[in-house]
N, CA, C and O atoms as CSV, one atom per row, in Angstrom:
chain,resi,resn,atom,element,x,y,z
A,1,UNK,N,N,-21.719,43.808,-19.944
A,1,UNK,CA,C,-22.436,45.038,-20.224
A,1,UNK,C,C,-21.948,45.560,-21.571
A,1,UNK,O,O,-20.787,45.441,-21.964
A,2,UNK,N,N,-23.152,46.277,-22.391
A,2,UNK,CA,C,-22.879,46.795,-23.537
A,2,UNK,C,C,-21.204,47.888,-23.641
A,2,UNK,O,O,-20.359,48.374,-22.889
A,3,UNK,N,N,-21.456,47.814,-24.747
A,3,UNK,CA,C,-20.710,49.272,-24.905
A,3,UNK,C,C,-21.727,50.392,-24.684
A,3,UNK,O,O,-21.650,51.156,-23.721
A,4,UNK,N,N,-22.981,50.481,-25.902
A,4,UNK,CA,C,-23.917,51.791,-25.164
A,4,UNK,C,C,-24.683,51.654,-23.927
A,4,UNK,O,O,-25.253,52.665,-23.516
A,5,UNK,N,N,-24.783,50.597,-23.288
A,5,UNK,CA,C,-25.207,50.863,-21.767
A,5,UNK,C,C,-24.574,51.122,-21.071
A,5,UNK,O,O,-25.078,51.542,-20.030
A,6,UNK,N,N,-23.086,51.055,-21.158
A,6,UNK,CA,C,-21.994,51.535,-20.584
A,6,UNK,C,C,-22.248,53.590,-20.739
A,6,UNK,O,O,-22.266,54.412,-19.823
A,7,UNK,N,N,-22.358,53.749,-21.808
A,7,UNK,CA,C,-22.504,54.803,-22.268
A,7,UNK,C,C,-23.870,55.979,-21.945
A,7,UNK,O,O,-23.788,57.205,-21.875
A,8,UNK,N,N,-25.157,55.058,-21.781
A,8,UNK,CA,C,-25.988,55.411,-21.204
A,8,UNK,C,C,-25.897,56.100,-19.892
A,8,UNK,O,O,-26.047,57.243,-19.461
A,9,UNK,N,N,-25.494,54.565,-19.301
A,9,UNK,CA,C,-25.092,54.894,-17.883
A,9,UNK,C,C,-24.106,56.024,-17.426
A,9,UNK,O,O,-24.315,56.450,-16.290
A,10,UNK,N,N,-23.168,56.526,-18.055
A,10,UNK,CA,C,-22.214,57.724,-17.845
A,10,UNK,C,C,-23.027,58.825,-18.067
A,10,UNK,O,O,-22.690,59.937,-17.659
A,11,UNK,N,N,-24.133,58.624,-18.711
A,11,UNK,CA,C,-24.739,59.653,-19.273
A,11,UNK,C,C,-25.677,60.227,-18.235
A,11,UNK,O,O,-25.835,61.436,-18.063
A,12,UNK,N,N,-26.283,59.275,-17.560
A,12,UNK,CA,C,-27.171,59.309,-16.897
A,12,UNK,C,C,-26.861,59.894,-15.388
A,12,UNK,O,O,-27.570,60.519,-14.600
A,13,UNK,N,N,-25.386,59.388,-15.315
A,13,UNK,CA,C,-24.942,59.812,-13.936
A,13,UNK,C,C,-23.861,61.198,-14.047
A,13,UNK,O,O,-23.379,61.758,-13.063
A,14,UNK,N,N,-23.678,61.492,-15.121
A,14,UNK,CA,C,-23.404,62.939,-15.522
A,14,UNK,C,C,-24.526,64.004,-15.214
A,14,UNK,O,O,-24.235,65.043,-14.622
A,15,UNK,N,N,-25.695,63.753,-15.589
A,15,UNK,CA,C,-27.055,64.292,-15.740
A,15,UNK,C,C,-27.781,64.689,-13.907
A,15,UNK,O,O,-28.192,65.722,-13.378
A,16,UNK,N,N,-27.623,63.214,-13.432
A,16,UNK,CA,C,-27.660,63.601,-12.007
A,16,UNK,C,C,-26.670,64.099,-11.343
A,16,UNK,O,O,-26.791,64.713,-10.283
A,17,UNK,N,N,-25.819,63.910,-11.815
A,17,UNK,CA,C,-24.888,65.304,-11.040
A,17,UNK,C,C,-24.611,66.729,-11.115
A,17,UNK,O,O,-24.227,67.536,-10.269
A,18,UNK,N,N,-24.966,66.851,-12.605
A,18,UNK,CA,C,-25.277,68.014,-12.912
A,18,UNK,C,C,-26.412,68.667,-12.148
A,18,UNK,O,O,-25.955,69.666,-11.591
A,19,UNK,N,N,-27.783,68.506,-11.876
A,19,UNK,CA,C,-28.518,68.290,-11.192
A,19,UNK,C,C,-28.796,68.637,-9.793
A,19,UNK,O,O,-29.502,69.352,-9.081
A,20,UNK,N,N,-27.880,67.765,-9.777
A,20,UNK,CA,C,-27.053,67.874,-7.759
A,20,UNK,C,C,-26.523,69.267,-7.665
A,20,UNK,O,O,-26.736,70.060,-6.748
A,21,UNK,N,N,-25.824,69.455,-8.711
A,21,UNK,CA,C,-24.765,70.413,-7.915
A,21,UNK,C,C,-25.863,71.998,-8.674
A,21,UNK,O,O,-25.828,73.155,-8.257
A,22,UNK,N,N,-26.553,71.549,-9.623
A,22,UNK,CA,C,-27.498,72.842,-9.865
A,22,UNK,C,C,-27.983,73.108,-8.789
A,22,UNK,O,O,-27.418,74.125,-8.385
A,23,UNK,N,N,-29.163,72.567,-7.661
A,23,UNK,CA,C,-30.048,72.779,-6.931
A,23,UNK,C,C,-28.836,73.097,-5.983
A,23,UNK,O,O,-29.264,73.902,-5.156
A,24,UNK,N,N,-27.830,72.888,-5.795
A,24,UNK,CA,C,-26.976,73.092,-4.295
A,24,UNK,C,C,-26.367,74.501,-4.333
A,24,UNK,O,O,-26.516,75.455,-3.570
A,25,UNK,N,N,-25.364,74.291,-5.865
A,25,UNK,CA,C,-24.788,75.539,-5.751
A,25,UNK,C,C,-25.330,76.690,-6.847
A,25,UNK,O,O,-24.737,77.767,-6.795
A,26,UNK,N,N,-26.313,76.567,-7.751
A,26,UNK,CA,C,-26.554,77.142,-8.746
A,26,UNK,C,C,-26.840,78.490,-8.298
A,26,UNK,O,O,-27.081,78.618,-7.098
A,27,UNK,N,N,-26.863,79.763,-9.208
A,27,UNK,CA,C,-27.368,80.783,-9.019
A,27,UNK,C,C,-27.843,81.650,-7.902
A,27,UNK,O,O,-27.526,82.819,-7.683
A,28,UNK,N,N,-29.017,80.539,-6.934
A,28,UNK,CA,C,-29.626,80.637,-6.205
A,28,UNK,C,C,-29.264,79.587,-4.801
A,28,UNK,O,O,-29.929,79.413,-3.780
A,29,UNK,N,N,-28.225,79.119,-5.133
A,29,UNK,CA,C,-27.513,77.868,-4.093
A,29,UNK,C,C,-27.404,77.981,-2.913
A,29,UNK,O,O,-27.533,76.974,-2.218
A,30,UNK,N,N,-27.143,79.197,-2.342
A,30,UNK,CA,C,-26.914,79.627,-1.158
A,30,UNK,C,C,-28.528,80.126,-0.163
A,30,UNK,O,O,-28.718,79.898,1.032
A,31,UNK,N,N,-29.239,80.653,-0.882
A,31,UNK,CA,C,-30.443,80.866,-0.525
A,31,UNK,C,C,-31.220,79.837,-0.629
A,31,UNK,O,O,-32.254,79.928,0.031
A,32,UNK,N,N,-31.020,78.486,-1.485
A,32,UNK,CA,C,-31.910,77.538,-1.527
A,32,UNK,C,C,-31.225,76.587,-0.906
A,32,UNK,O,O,-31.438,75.479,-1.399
A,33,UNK,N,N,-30.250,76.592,0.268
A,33,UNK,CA,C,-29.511,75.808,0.697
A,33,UNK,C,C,-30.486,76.059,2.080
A,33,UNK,O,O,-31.194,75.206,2.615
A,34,UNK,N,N,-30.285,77.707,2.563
A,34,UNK,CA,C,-31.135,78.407,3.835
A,34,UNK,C,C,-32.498,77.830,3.629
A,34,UNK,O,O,-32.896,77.032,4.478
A,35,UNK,N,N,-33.332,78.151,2.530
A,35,UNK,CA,C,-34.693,77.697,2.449
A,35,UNK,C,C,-35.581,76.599,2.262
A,35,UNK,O,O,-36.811,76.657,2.280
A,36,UNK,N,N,-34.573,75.180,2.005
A,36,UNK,CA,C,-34.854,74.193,1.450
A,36,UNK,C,C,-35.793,73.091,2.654
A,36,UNK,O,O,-35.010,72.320,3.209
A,37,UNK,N,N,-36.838,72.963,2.981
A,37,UNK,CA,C,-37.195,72.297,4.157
A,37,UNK,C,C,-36.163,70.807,3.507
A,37,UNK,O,O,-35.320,70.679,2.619
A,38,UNK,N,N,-36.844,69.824,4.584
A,38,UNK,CA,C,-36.697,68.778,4.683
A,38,UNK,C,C,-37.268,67.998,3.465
A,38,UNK,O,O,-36.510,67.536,2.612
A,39,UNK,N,N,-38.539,67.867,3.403
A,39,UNK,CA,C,-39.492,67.272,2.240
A,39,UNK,C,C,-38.870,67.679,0.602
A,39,UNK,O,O,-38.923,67.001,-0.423
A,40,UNK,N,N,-38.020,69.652,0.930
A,40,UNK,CA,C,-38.323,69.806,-0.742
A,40,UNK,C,C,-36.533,68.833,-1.111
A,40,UNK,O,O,-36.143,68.745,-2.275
A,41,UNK,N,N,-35.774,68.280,-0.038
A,41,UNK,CA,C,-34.857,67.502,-0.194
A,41,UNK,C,C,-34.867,66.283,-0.928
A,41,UNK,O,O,-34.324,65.781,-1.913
A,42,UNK,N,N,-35.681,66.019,-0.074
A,42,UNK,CA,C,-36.126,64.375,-0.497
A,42,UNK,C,C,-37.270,64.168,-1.417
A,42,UNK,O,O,-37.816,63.075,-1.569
A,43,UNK,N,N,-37.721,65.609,-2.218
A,43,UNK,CA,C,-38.428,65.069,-3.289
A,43,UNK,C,C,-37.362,65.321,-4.019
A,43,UNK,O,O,-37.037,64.301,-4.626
A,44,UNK,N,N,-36.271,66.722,-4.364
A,44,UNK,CA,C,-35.447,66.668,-5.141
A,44,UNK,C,C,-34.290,65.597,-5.472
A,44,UNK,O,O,-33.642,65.345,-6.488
A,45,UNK,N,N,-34.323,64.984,-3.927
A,45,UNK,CA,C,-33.113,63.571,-4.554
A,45,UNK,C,C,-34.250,62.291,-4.864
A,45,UNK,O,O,-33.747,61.194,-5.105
A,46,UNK,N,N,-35.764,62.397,-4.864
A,46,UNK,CA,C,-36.089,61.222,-5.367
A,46,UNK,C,C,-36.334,61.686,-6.924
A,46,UNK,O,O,-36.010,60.781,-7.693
A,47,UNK,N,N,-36.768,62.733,-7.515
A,47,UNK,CA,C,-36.492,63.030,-8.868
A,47,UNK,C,C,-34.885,62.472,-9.354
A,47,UNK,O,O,-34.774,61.908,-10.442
A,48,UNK,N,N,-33.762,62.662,-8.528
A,48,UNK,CA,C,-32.566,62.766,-9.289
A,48,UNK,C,C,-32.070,60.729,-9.283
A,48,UNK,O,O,-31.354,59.950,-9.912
A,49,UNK,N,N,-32.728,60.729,-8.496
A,49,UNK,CA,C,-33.238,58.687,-8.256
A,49,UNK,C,C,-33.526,58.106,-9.189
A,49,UNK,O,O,-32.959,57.129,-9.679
A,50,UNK,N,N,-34.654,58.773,-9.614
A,50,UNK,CA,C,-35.356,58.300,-10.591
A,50,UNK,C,C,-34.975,58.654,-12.069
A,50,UNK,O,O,-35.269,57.871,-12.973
A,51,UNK,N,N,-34.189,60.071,-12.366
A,51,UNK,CA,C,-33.677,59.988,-13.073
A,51,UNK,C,C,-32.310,59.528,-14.013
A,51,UNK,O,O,-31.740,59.789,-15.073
A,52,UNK,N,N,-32.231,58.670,-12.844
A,52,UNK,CA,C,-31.380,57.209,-13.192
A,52,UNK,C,C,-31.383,56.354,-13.694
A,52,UNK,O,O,-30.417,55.684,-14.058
A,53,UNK,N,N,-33.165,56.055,-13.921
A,53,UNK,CA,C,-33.656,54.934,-14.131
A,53,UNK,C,C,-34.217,55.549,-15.479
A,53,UNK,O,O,-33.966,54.622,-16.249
A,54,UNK,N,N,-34.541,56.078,-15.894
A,54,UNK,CA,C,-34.825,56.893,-17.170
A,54,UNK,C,C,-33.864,56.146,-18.397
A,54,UNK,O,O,-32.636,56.218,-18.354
A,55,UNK,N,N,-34.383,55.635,-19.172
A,55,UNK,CA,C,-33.811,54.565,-20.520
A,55,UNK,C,C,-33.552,56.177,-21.053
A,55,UNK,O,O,-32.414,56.444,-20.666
A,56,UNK,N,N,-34.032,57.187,-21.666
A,56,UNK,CA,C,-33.973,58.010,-22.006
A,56,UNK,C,C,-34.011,59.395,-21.839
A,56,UNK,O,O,-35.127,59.823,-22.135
A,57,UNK,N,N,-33.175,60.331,-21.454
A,57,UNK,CA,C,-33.238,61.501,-20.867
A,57,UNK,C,C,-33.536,62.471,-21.722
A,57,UNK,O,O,-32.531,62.932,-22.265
A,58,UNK,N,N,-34.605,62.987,-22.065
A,58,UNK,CA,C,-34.814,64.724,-22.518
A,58,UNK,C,C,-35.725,65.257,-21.987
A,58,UNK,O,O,-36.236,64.705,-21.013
A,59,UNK,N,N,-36.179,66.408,-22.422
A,59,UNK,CA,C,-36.597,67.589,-21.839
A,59,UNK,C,C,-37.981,66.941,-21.325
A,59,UNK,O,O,-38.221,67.193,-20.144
A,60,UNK,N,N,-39.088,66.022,-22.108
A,60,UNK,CA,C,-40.332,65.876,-21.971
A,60,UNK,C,C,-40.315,64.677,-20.483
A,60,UNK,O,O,-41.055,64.742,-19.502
A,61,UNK,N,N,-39.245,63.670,-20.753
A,61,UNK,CA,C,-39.555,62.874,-19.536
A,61,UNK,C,C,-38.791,63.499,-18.186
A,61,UNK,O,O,-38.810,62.958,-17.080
A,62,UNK,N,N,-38.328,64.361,-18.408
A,62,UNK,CA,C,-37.665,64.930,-16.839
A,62,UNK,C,C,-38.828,65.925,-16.475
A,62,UNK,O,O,-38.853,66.455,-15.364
A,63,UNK,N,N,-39.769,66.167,-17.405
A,63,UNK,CA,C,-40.494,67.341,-17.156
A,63,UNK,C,C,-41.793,66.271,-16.349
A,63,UNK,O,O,-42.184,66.527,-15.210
A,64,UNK,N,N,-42.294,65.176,-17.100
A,64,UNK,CA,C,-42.939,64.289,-16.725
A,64,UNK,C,C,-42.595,63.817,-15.009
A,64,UNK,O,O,-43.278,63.921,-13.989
A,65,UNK,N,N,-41.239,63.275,-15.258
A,65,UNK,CA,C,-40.753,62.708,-13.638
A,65,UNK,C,C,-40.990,63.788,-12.822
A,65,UNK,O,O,-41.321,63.544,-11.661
A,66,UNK,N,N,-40.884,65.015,-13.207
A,66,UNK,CA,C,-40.825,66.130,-12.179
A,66,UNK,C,C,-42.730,66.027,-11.754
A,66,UNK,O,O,-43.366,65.860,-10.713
A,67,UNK,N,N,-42.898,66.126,-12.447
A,67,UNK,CA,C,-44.786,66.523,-12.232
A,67,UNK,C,C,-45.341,64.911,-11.310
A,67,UNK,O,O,-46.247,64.718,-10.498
A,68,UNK,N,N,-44.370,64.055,-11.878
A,68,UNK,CA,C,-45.065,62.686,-10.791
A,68,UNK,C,C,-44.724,62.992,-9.787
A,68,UNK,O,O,-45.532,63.293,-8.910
A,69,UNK,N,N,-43.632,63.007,-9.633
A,69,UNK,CA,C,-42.705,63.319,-7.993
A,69,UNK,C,C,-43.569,64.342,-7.427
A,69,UNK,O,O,-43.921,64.127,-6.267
A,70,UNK,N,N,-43.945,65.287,-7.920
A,70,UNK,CA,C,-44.461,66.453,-7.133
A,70,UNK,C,C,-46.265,65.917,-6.910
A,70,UNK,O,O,-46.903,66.359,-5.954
A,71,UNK,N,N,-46.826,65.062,-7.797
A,71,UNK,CA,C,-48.163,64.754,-7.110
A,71,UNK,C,C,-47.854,64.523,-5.843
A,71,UNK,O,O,-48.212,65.209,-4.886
A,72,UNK,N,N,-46.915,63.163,-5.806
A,72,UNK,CA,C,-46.862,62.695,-4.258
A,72,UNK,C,C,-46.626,62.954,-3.190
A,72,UNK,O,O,-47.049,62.440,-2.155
A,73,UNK,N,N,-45.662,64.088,-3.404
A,73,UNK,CA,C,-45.477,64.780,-2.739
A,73,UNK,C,C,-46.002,65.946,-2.216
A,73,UNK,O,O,-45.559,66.321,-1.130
A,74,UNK,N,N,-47.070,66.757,-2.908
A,74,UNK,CA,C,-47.936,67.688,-2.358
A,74,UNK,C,C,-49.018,66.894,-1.852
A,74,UNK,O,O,-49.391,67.247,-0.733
A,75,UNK,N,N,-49.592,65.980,-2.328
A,75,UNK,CA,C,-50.307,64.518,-1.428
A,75,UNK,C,C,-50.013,64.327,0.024
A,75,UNK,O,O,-50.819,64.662,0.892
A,76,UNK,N,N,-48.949,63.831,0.259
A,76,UNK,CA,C,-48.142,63.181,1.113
A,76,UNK,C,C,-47.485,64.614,1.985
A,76,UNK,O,O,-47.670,64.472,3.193
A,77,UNK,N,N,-46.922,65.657,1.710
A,77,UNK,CA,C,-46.178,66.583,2.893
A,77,UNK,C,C,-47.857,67.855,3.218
A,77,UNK,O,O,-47.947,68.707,4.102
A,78,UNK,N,N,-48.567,67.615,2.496
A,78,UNK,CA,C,-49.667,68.819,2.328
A,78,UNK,C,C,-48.921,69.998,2.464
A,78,UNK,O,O,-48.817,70.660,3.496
A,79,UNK,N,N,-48.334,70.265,1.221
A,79,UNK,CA,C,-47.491,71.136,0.657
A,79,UNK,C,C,-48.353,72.321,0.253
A,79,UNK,O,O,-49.385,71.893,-0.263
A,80,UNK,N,N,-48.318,73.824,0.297
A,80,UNK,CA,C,-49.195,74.196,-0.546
A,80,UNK,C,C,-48.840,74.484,-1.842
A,80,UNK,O,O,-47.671,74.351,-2.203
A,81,UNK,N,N,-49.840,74.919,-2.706
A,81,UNK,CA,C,-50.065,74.367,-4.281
A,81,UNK,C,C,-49.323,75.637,-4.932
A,81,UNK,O,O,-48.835,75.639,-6.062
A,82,UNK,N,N,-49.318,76.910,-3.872
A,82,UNK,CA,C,-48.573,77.687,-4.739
A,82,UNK,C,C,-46.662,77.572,-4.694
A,82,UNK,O,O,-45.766,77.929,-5.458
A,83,UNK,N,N,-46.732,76.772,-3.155
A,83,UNK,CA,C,-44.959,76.726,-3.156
A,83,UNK,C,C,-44.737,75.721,-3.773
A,83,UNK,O,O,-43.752,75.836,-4.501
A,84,UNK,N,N,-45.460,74.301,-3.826
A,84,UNK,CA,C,-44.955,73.408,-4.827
A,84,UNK,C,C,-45.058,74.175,-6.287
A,84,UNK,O,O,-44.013,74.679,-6.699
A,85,UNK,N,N,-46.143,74.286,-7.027
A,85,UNK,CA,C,-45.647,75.241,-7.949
A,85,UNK,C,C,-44.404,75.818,-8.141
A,85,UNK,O,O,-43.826,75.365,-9.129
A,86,UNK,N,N,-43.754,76.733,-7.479
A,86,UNK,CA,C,-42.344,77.472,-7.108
A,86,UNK,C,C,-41.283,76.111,-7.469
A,86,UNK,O,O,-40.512,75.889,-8.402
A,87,UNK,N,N,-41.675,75.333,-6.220
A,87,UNK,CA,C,-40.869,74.088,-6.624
A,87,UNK,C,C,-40.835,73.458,-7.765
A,87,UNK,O,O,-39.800,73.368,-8.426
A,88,UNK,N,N,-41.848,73.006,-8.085
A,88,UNK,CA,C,-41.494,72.165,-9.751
A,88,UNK,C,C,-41.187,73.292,-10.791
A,88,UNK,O,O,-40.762,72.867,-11.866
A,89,UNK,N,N,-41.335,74.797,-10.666
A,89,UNK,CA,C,-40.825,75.473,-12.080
A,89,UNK,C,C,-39.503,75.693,-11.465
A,89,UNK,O,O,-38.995,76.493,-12.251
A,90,UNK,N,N,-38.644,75.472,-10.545
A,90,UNK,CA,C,-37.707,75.791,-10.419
A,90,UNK,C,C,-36.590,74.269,-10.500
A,90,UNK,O,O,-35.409,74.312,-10.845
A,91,UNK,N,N,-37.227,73.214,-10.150
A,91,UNK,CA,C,-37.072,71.533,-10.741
A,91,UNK,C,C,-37.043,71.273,-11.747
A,91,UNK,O,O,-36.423,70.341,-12.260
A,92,UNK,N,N,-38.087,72.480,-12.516
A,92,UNK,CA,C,-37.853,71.652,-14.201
A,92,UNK,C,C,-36.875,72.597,-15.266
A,92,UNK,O,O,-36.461,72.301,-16.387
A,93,UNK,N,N,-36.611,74.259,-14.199
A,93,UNK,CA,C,-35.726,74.901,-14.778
A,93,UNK,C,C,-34.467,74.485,-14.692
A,93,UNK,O,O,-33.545,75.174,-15.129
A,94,UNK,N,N,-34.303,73.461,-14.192
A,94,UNK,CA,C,-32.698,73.183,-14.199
A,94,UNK,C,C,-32.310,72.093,-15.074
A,94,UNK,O,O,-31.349,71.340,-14.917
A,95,UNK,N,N,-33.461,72.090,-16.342
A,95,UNK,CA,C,-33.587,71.121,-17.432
A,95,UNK,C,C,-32.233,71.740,-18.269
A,95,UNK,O,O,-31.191,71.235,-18.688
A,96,UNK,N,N,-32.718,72.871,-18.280
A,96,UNK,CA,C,-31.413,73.559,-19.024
A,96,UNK,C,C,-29.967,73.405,-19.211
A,96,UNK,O,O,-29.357,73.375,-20.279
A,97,UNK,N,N,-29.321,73.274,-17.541
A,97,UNK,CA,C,-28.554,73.025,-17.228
A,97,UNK,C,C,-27.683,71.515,-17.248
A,97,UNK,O,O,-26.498,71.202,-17.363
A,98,UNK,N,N,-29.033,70.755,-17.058
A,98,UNK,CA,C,-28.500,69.341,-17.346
A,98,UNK,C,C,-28.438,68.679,-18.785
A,98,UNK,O,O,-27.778,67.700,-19.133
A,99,UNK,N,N,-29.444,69.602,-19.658
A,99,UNK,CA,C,-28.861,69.158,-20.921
A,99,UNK,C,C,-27.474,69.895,-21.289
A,99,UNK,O,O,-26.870,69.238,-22.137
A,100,UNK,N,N,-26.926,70.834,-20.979
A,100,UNK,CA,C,-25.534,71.080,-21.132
A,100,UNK,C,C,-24.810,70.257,-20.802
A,100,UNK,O,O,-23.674,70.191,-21.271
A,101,UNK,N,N,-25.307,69.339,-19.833
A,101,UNK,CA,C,-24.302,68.665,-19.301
A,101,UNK,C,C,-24.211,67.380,-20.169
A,101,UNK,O,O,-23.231,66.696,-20.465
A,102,UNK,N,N,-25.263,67.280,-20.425
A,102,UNK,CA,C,-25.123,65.554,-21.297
A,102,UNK,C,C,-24.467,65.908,-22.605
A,102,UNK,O,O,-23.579,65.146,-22.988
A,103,UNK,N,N,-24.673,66.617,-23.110
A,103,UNK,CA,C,-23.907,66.938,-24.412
A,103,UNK,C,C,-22.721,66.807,-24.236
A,103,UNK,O,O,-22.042,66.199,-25.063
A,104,UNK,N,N,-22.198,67.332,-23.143
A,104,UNK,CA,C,-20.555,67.010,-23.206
A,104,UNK,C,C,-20.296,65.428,-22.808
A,104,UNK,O,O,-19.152,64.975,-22.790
């Protein structure tokens, strides 16, 4: 393995952890711990999945992964359109947070 895929890869799994621990403990951690069904789990850890696999992490393709993940998922749980809404601006607000994190 490279040196920068080595490097990628730290990067990448910095990013999902940052991530992780936004949606768990952030700001709102405790209330979105109480409110979180089942489904908005497992779309948020298949975004943080997938953003593993991401050759490149910034603001436009996490914003992208977020909006795929959420077709299938308002598809698939018949979610309604205003709480997914809620969900993906609150999925893609934690863009913020994870680019702090990659920088370091």
């Amino acid at each position: 393995m490279k040196k920068s895929e080595k490097i990628i890869g730290g990067i990448a799994l910095a990013a999902v952890a940052a991530a992780a621990t936004y949606f768990l403990t952030g700001k709102r951690g405790a209330e979105n711990r109480e409110k979180i069904a089942a489904w908005t789990l497992k779309m948020k850890g298949e975004v943080l999945e997938k953003m593993k696999k991401l050759k490149t992490i910034n603001k436009e393709a996490y914003h992208a992964l977020v909006d795929e993940v959420a077709v299938r998922y308002e598809r698939a749980e018949r979610v309604g359109a205003e709480e997914m809404e809620h969900l993906k601006n609150e999925v893609k607000g934690a863009w913020s947070h994870i680019s702090k994190q990659l920088v370091k």
